[in-house]
C-alpha positions as CSV (number, residue, x, y, z in Angstrom):
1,X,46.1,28.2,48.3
2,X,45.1,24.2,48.7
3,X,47.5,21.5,48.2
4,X,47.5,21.1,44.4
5,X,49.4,17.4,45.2
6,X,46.9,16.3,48.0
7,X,44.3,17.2,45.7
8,X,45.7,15.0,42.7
9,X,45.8,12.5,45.8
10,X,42.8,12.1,46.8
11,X,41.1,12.4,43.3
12,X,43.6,8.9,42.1
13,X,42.8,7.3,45.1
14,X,39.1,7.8,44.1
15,X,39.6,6.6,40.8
16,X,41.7,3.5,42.3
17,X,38.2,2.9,44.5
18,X,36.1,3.0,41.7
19,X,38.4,0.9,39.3
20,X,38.3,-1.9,41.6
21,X,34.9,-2.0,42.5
22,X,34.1,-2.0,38.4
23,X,36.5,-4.7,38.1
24,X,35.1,-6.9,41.0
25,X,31.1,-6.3,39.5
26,X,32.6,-7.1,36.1
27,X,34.0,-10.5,37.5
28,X,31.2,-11.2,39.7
29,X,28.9,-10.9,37.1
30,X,31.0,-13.1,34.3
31,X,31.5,-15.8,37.1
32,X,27.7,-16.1,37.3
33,X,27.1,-16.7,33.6
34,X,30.0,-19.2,32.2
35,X,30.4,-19.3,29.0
36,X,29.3,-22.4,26.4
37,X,32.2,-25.2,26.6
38,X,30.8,-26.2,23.1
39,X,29.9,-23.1,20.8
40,X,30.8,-23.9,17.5
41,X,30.5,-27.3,16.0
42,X,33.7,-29.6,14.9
43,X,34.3,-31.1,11.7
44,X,33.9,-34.3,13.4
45,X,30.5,-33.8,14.3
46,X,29.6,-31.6,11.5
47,X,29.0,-35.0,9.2
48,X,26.2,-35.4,7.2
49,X,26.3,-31.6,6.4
50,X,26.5,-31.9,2.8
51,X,22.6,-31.1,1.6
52,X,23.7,-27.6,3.4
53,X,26.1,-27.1,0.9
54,X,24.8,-24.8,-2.1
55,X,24.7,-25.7,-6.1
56,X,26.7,-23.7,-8.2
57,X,23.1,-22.6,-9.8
58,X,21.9,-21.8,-6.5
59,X,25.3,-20.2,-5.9
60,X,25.2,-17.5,-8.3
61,X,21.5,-16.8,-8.0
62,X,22.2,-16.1,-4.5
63,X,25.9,-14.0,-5.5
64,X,23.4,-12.1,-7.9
65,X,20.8,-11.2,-5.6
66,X,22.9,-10.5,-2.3
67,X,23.3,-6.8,-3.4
């Protein structure tokens, strides 16, 4: 009869291996794309911004329609 305990060894030692190496891609791959320092816009620069805003006609046309 084999060595239940090696056995159980072996296979977490595997999964250890493979954990690792998925880890190390992961960052590898993250490091080579960085991320935006500026995604969304402040409410500093977000001036001017007021023709976006909607009339309260437009407003409940849209409420009315966005079924």
């Amino acid at each position: 009869m084999p060595n239940s305990t090696r056995t159980w060894q072996l296979i977490s030692l595997a999964l250890t291996v493979a954990l690792i190496a998925t880890l190390v891609k992961l960052y590898r791959s993250s490091s080579a794309h960085p991320t935006a320092t500026r995604t969304l816009p402040t409410v500093k620069s977000a001036t001017n911004l007021e023709h976006l805003a909607l009339s309260p006609n437009t407003r409940r046309v849209h409420e009315r329609y966005l079924l």
